[in-house]
C-alpha positions, 0 to 999 in steps of 0.5 A: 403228704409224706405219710401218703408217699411212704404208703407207696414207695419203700425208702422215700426221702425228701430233696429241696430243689431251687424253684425255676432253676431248670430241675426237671421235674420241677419244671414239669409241675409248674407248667402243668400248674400254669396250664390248669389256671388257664384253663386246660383240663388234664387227661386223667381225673387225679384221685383227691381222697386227701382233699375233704380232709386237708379243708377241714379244721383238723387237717394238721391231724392229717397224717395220722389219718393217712398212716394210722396205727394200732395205737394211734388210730384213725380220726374217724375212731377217736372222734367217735370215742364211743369205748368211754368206760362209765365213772371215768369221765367225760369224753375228751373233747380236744379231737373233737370239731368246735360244732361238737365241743358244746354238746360234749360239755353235757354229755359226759358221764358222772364223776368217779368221786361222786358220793351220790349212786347215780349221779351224773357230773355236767359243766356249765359256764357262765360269762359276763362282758361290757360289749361297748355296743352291740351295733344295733344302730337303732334297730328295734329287731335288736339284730346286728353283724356284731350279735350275730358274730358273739353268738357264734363264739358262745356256742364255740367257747361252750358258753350256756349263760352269757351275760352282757352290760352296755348293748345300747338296745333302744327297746326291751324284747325277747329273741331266739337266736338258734338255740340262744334266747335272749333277754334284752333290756333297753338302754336311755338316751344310746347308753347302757342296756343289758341283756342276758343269753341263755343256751335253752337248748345246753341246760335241758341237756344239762339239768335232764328236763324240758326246759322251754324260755318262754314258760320257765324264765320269769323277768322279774326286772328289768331296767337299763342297768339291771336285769334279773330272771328267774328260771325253773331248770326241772326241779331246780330254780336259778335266780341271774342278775347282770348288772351294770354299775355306774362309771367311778368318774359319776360322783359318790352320791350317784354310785350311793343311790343307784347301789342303794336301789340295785340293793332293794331290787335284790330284796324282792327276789326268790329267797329259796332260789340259788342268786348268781350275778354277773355284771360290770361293778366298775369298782375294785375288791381284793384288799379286804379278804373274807369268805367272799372275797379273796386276795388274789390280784388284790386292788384297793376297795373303793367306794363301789367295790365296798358296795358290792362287797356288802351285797356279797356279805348280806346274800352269802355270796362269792367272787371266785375270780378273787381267789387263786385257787380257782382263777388261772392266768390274768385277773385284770377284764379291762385295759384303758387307753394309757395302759392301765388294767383294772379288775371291773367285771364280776361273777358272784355266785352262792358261797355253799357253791364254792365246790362245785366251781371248775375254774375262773379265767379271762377269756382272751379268744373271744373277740368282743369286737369293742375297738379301743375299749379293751374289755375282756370276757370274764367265765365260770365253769361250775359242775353240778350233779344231777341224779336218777331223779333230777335232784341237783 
């Protein structure tokens, strides 16, 4: 408002004035204020040209609009950002509105340190959370406030993989939601259910290919506590487990054999295809670091952790958010009710990847709306190069 004033008025500066205190013309702004809430239509029709963009989200960039500058120009020109030179960089999304952020995350140009000629750099991001419940009360159309809420936060966080463990869907199904599919895997008796979320419409993007759920996802699984697909992005195979281990408090002999089967499941997937799996282990790593698993907020390996460091060692496979050099900020993904805060929610993905990972973090804006249970989301940002002629 004052960069607007000072467009007309040479020397303009600010004065406070007491409210009701007999200022004129502060007097004067209240009544006219008072007379349009009741009603009374004032003779000349006020030019709000600030008004569209005091509502947007970007208003506290408002003066910028109103005072721009050879150096720092207008909204509508850093929001185009169409001077991008190529080989130096993506587009810098922090202008950018939240409904464009995740197509920026795949439109930007390849890196500058790139060793393949041609090659194009892309970012994708995976999540994993325990949700609770995702409030379908029943309803077999797997349709509730709360999914309807996350699939919004997916596409404003930029999340193209979202893996889910506890949804209590009371049947299996697959849904399109925008450009989400989902896959659902049904819980027993109101507990458990997974399911798996896919951003069709960002990996086409991403891996420069048509790619269409309904012909290039296979569910090779799927069960109340695992479910694994396979997806042909172009010339490029992906194989994604979430899975959902039993609690600590269900016995060693039960965690013994639901590890031992979730281990002859992963037998029978594609050998050739790249195997990443984001899930709730409810189980601690950390103290017996290798290549797989790091020392980074290290907590005692227990039974399951043990498990699924196994698993880790017979697939050639990493948990980066175990190391430092690739986890920012806080490492715990759960906080009980008496305070305590434990490391239970995990992305593994193929050790011969470890370059290609961004950074791991917890993600703590997004609202998993889950009440007293204080999940927290878990994400991976990878990048991968995709070149002339698809080849990742």
């Amino acid at each position: 408002m004052i960069s607007l004033l000072q467009q007309r008025a040479a020397g303009m500066k600010g004065l406070h004035v007491k409210a009701h205190d007999g200022h004129p013309w502060n007097e004067c702004a209240d009544s006219i204020a008072g007379l349009v809430c009741n009603g009374w239509q004032p003779p000349i029709q006020a030019e709000l040209r600030s008004g569209p963009l005091l509502s947007n989200k970007l208003r506290e960039w408002a003066w910028v609009e109103a005072n721009s500058t050879a150096v720092m120009p207008s909204l509508e020109v850093m929001l185009r950002n169409d001077v991008a030179a190529y080989n130096q960089g993506w587009v810098d999304p922090t202008l950018t509105s939240v409904q464009e952020q995740s197509a920026s995350h795949s439109d930007h140009v390849g890196d500058s340190n790139s060793h393949n000629e041609g090659c194009q750099t892309h970012r994708i991001r995976f999540a994993t959370a325990n949700v609770g419940t995702l409030d379908y009360r029943g309803n077999v159309s797997c349709c509730s406030i709360k999914a309807n809420e996350l699939l919004q936060q997916c596409q404003q966080e930029g999340i193209h993989i979202f893996a889910i463990q506890e949804s209590r869907a009371a049947t299996s199904r697959t849904l399109t939601n925008g450009p989400f599919t989902r896959y659902i895997a049904k819980g027993s008796q109101g507990q458990a259910g997974v399911e798996l979320w896919i951003n069709a419409l960002e990996l086409s993007k991403i891996f420069h290919c048509d790619f269409h759920p309904e012909k290039d996802v296979c569910i090779w699984h799927c069960s109340e506590r695992i479910l694994a697909a396979r997806c042909h992005c172009g010339v490029h195979t992906l194989e994604i487990i979430v899975f959902y281990a039993p609690q600590r408090g269900r016995g060693a002999q039960e965690q013994e054999i639901w590890w031992s089967y979730f281990k002859s499941i992963l037998q029978g997937r594609d050998k050739k295809a790249q195997l990443f799996m984001l899930g709730d282990g409810n189980c601690s790593v950390g103290s017996i670091d290798d290549a797989a698993i790091g020392s980074l907020a290290a907590d005692i390996e227990d039974e399951g952790g043990g498990y699924l460091h196994d698993i880790c060692t017979s697939e050639s496979l990493m948990i980066p958010s175990t190391f430092d050099q690739w986890h920012n900020g806080q490492s715990h993904t759960f906080l009980s009710a008496k305070g305590g805060r434990s490391r239970i929610d995990f992305i593994l993905i193929p050790q011969e990847c470890a370059a290609s990972v961004v950074q791991s973090f917890v993600n703590l804006d997004m609202d998993l709306m889950n009440g007293d249970r204080d999940h927290f989301a878990l994400c991976l940002d990878c990048e991968i190069q995709v070149g002339d002629k698809n080849i990742v």
